[in-house]
C-alpha positions as CSV (number, residue, x, y, z in Angstrom):
1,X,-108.9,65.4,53.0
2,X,-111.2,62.3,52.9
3,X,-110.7,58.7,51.3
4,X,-113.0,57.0,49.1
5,X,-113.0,53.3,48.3
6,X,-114.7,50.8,45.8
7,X,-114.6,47.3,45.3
8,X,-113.8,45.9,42.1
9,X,-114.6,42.3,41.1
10,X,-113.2,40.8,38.3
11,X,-114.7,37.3,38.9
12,X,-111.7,35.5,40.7
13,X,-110.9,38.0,43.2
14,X,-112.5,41.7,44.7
15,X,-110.3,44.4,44.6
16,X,-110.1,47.2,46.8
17,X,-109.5,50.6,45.8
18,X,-108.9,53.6,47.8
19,X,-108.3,57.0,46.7
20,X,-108.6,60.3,47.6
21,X,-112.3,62.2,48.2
22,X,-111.7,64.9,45.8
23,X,-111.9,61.7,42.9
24,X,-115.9,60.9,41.7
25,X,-116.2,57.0,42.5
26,X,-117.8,56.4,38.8
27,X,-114.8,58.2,36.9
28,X,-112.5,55.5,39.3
29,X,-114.6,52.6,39.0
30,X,-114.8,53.5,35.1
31,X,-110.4,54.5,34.4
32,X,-109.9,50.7,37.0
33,X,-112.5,48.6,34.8
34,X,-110.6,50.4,31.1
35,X,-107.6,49.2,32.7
36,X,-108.7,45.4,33.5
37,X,-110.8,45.4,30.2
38,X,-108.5,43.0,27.9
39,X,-107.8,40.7,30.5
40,X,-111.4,40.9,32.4
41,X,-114.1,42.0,30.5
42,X,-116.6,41.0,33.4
43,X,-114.8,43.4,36.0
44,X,-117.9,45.4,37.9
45,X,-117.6,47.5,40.7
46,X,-119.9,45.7,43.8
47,X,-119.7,48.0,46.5
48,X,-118.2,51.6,47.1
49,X,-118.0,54.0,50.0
50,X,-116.0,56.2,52.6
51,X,-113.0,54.6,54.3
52,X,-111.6,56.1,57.9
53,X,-108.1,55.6,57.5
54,X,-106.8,56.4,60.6
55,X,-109.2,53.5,62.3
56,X,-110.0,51.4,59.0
57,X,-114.0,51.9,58.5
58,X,-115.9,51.2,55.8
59,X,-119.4,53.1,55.3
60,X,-122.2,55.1,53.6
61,X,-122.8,55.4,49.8
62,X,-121.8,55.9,46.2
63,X,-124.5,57.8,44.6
64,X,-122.7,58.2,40.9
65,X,-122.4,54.5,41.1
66,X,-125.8,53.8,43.2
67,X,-123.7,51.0,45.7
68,X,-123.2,51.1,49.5
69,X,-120.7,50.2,51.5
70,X,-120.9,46.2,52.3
71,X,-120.1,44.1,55.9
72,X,-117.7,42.5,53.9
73,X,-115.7,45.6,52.8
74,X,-113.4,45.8,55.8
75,X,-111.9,42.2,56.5
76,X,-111.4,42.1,52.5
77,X,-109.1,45.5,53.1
78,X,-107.8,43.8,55.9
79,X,-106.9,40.6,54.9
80,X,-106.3,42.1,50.9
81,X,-102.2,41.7,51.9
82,X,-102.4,38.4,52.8
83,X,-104.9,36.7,50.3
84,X,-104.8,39.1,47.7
85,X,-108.6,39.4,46.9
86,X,-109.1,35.7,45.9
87,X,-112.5,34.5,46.4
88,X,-112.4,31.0,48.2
């Protein structure tokens, strides 16, 4: 079994979410953004793709949510314990 990641943003911060391959990244990205939706209507998935979890890489494609994996994807999963998302 495969992972799966998007990126959430909800204005403030990006959040990462990984999840297993046999999930569709649009039915995630859609359940995450329901959940967020009273608190941040804005929240948008920015950027989606596979994730190596054995040596953390971020690549190719969403094509139910037409995003790619960005640069930026793997220090934000990195670093997501220690600054929680936040933009700065």
């Amino acid at each position: 079994m495969g992972y799966k990641y998007l990126v959430i943003d909800t204005k403030l911060r990006q959040l990462p979410i990984i999840f297993p391959d046999i999930l569709c990244h649009v039915d995630v990205a859609r359940a995450i953004c329901v959940l967020l939706a009273k608190s941040n209507p804005e929240a948008k998935a920015v950027s989606a793709g596979d994730i190596g979890i054995e040596v953390l890489e971020c690549s190719g494609e969403s094509e139910t949510l037409g995003l790619t994996a960005l640069p930026t994807d793997k220090p934000l999963i990195d670093l997501f314990p220690i600054f929680h998302g936040v933009k700065y």
